[in-house]
VOGU-3710 file (C-alpha; in Angstrom, 3 decimals, decimal comma):
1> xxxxxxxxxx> -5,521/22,220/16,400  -5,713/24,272/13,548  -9,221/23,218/11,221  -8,538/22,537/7,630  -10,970/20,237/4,984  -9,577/17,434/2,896  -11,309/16,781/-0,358  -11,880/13,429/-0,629  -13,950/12,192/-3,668  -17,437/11,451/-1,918
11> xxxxxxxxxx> -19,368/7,611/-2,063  -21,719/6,247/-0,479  -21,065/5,106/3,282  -20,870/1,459/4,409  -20,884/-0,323/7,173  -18,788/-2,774/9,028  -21,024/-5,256/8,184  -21,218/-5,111/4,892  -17,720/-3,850/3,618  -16,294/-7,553/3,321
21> xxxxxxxxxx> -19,733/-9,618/2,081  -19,489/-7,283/-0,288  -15,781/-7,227/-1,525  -16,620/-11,131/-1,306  -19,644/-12,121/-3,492  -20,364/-8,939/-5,720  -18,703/-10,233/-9,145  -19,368/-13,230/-11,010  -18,626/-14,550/-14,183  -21,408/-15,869/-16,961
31> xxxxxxxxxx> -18,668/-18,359/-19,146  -16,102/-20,227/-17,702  -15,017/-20,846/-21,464  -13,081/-17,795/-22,440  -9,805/-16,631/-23,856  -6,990/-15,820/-21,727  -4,077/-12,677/-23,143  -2,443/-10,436/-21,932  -3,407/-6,430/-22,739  -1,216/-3,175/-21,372
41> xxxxxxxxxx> -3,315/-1,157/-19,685  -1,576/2,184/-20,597  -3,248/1,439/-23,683  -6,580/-0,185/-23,188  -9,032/2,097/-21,138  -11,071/-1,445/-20,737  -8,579/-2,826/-17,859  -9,483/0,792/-15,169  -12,895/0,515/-15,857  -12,482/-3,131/-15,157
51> xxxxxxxxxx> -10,559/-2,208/-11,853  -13,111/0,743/-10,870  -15,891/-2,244/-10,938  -14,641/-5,383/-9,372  -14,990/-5,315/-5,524  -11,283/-6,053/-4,670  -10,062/-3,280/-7,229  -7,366/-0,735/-5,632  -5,187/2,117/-6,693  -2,376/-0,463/-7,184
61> xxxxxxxxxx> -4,189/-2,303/-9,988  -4,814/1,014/-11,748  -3,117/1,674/-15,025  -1,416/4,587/-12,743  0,691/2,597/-10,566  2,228/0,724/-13,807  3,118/4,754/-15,320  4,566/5,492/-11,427  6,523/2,075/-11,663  7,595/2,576/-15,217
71> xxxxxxxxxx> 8,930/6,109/-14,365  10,800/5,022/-11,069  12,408/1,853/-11,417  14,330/0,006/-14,726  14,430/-3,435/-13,466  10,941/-4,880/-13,636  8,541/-4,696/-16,458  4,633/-5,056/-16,047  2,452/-8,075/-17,907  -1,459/-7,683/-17,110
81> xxxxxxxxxx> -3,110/-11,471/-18,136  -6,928/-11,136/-18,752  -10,029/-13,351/-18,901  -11,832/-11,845/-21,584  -15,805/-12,212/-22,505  -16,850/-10,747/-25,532  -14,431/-8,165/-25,373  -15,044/-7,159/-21,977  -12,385/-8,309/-18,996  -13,653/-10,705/-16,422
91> xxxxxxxxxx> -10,872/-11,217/-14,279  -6,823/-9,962/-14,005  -3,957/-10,411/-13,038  -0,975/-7,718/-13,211  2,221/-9,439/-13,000  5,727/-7,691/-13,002  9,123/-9,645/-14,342  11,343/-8,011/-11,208  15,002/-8,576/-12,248  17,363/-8,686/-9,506
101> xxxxxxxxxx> 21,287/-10,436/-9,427  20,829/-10,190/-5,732  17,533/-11,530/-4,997  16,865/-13,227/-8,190  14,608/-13,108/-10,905  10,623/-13,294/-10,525  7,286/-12,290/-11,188  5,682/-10,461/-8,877  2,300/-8,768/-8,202  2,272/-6,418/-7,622
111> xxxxxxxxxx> 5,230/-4,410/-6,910  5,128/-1,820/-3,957  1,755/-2,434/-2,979  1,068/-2,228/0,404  -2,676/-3,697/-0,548  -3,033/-6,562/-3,198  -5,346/-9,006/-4,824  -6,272/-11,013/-7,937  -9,054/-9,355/-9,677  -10,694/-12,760/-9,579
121> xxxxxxxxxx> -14,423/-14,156/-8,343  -13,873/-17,746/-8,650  -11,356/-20,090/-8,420  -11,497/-20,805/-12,079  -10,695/-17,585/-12,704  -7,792/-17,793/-10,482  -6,340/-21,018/-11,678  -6,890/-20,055/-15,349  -4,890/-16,311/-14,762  -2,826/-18,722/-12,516
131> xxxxxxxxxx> -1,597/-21,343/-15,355  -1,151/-18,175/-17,863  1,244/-16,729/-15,315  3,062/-19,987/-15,394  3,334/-19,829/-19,338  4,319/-16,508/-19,277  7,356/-17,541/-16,502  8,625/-19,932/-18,906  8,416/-17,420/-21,973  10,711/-14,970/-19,677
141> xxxxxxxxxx> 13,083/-17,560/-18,125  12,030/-16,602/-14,479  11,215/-19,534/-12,216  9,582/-17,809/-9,187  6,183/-16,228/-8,669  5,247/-14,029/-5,621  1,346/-13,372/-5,536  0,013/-10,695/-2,469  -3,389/-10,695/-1,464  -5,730/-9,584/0,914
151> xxxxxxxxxx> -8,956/-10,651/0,533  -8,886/-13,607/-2,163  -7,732/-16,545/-0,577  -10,926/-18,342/-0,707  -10,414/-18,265/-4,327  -7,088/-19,912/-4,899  -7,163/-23,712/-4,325  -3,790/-24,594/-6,034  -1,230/-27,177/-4,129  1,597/-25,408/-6,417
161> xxxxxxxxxx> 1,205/-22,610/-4,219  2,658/-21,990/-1,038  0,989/-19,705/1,845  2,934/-17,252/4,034  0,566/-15,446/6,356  3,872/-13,712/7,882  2,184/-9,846/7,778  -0,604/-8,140/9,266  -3,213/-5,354/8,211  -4,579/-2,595/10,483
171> xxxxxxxxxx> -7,911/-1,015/9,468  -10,752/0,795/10,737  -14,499/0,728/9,711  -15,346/4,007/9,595  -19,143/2,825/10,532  -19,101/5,261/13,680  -18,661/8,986/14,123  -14,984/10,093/15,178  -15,883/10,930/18,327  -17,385/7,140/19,149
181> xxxxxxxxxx> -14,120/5,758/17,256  -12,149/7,830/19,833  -13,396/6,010/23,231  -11,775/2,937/21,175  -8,305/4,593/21,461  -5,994/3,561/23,786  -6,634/6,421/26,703  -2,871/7,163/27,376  -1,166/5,480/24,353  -3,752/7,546/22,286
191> xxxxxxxxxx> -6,714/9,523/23,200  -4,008/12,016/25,768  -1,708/12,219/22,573  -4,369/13,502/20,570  -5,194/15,911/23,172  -1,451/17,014/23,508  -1,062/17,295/19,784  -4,077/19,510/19,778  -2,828/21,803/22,950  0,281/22,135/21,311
201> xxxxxxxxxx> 0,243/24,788/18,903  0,548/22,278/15,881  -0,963/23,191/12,982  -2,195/20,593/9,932  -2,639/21,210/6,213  -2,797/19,702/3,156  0,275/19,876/0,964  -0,238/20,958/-2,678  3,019/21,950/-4,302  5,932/20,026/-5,127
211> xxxxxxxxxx> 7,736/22,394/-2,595  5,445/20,437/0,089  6,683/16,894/-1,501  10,275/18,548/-1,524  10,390/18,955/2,661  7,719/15,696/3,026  10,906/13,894/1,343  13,718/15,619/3,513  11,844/14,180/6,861  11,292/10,830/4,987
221> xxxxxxxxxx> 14,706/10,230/4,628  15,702/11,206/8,229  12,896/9,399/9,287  14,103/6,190/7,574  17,593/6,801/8,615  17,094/6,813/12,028  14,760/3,728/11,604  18,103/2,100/10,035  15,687/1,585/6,788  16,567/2,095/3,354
231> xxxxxxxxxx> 14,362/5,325/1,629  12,769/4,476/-1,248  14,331/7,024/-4,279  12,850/10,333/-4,287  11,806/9,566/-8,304  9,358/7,127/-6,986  7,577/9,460/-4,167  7,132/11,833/-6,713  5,919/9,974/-9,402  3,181/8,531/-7,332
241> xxxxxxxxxx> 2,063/12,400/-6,513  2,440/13,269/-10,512  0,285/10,693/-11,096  -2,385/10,404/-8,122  -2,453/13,962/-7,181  -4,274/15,521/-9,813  -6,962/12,267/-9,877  -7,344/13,601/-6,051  -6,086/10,350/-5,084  -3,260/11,386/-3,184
251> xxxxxxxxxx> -3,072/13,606/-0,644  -0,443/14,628/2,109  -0,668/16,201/5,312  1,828/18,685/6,824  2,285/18,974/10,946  4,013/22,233/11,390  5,094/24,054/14,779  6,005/27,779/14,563  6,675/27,265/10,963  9,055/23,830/11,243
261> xxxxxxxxxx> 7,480/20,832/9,392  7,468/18,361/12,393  5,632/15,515/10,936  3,535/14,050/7,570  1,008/11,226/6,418  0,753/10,270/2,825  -2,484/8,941/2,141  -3,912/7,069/-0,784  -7,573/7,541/-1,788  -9,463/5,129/-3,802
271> xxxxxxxxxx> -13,076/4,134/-3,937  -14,099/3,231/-0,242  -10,541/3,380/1,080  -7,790/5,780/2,728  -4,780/3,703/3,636  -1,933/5,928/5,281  1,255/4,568/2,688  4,171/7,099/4,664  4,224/8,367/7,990  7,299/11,106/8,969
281> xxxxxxxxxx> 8,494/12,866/12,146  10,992/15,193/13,740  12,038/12,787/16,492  12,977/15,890/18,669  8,874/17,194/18,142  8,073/13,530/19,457  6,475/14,391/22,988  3,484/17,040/21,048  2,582/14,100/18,922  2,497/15,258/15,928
291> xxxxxxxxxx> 2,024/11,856/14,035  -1,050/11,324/17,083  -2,389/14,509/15,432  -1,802/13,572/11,707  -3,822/10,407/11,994  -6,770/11,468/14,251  -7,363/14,576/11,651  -6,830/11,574/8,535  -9,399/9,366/10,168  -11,718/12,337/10,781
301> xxxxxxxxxx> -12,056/13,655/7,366  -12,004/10,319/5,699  -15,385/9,461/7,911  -16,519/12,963/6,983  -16,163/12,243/2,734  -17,798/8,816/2,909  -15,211/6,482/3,403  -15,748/3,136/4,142  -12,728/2,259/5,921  -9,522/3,549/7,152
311> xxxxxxxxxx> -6,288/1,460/6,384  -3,084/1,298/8,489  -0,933/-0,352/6,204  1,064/-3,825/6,716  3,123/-4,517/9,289  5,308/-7,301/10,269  4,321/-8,938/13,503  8,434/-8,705/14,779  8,124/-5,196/14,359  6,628/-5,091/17,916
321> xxxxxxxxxx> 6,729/-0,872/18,259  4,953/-0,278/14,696  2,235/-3,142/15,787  1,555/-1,812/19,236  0,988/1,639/17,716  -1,853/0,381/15,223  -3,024/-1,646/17,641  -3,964/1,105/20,152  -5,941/2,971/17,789  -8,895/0,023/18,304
331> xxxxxxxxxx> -7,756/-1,070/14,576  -9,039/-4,799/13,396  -6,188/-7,229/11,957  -6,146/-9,600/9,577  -3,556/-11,344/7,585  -2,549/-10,255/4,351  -1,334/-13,637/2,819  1,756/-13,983/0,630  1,757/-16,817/-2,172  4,640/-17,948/-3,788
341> xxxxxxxxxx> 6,207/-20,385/-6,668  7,444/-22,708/-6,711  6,044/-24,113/-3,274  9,501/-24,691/-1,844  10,977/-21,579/-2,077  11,958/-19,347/0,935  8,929/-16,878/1,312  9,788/-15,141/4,043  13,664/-14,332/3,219  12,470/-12,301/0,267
351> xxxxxxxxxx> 10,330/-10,010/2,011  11,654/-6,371/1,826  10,649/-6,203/6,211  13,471/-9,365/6,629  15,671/-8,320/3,800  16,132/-4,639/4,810  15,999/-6,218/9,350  19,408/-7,391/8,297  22,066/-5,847/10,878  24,545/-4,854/8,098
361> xxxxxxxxxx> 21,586/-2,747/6,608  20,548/-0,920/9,509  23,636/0,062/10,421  24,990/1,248/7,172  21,746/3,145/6,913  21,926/4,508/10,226  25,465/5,754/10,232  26,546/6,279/6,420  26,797/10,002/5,601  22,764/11,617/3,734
371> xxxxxxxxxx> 24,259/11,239/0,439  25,541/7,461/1,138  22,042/6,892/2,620  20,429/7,815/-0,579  22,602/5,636/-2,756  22,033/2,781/-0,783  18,435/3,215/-0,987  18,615/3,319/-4,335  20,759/0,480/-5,313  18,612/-1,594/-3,040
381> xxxxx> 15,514/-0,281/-4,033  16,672/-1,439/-7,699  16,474/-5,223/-6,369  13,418/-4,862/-4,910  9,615/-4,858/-5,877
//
């Protein structure tokens, strides 16, 4: 396979073994005391460097993904409530009014993100960001809350809350050198694919224009088509690469044979993470691998820039294919909880996985004409967050 270097903003390694202790217990707070408001982040250079230093800060919390959300979609509108200590943030939560006639109004945070917490140490903190959001529900005439996390349920003790620990995250510690990871591959599912994907002629690089976004979009959308999936709108792929590309936390990787783009990854890069958001391919390339080859060259140079761990995105356990292909690249799992308001409400029915499973979806997506396709994805995409 062709060689190529990805460059990935360099930190300091970590382990397995000490990724989640310290995600866990490396913030607290000094005064349990202090004033809760609500500050826009576009504004207030505070609420990144507040997000660049608390241990379950990701490129979703950033100031960016509120300018990406902003630019893409007009139906939700972001609110980021703070716990403030003399003048300095202690805790967060970004909340977005989503306004939908089809799925109803709510609050959600945070829109689009594959990963997700509260910026929270305690469960004071929590319950006091928690009570603000409730205020702030009433202010806007929205009744329902949807909170994502990951790695902060330990801190929410509220019985207003309901759980749903419907999806699933894949992730590797990149602890090991690529070529230990790889006897953790599945040998056939995996390990021969690489190999084939490597014998094939396929050559990887990194995409850099918008010319590159341009034909990563084209095989998105047939990709999703043939999935029977909506695509999100093309102003929302680009606006993450406008906004994330020059911070070099983008990037986007390009699987051509004899000149054809045959398959992509769209990676997100922040602080000890890569999580692989977008994943494209010419079904009729399917037999070199190219996707095989996309995510063993991914993993490799994330390991080689410092990265702490390698993310496979969320999944939803029905989706049996997309599980069994995480699952065979030695990936751990754990759940990535939903929480919702009020606790009776249907959790699982509002999930874009079960909304967009419906059979009347897939098959208008799979058999309406490209320009059909994209207007669907659109409209739908309008009611969603």
């Amino acid at each position: 396979m062709a060689g190529y270097k990805i460059r990935y903003t360099p930190i300091p390694a970590l382990t397995s073994e000490r990724v989640f202790p310290i995600l866990v217990n490396a913030v607290r707070v000094k005064n349990m005391n202090d004033p809760i408001t609500t500050i826009d982040p576009l504004h207030d250079e505070r609420w990144d460097e507040f997000v660049e230093n608390h241990p379950f800060g990701w490129l979703c919390h950033l100031s960016g993904w509120k300018k990406v959300l902003d630019k893409s979609f007009r139906h939700m509108q972001g609110h980021y409530i703070v716990l403030m200590q003399d003048g300095e943030i202690q805790a967060g939560l970004p909340l977005f009014e989503v306004r939908s006639w089809i799925l109803g109004n709510r609050l959600v945070s945070i829109p689009f993100a594959t990963l997700c917490d509260p910026l929270v140490s305690t469960h004071e903190d929590m319950d006091k960001l928690f009570n603000r959001a409730l205020d702030l529900s009433k202010e806007l005439g929205i009744s329902s809350i949807e909170i994502r996390t990951m790695l902060t349920e330990p801190y929410i003790q509220d019985d207003r809350l309901s759980f749903s620990p419907f999806f699933k995250h894949h992730f590797i510690p990149l602890d090991r050198p690529p070529e230990v990871l790889n006897k953790s591959f599945h040998r056939t599912c995996v390990r021969q694919r690489i190999t084939r994907a490597s014998q094939s002629g396929i050559e990887i690089s990194q995409g850099i224009t918008t010319s590159d976004v341009d034909a990563f979009y084209e095989l998105y959308i047939t990709t999703r088509k043939r999935l029977g999936l909506p695509p999100e709108p093309r102003a929302f792929i680009q606006a993450i690469w406008d906004t994330f590309y020059p911070q070099k936390r983008v990037s986007l990787l390009l699987a051509k044979k004899d000149g054809l783009l045959i398959g992509s990854l769209m990676l997100l890069k922040y602080k000890s993470r890569v999580s692989a958001e977008f994943a494209v391919w010419n079904e009729e390339y399917i037999k070199i691998s190219p996707i095989h080859g996309l995510f063993w060259e991914a993993i490799q140079a994330a390991y080689r820039e410092g990265f702490a761990i390698f993310d496979f995105g969320r999944t939803a356990p029905d989706n049996h294919t997309l599980m069994d292909f995480k699952n065979r690249w030695g990936t751990q799992v754990i759940d990535l909880p939903f929480l919702y308001y009020p606790k009776n409400r249907n959790a699982r029915a509002m999930t874009s996985e079960t909304f967009f499973g419906r059979k009347i979806v897939r098959d208008v997506c799979r058999y309406a004409p490209h320009p059909i396709f994209k207007g669907v994805g659109k409209f739908l995409y309008n009611h969603m967050g």
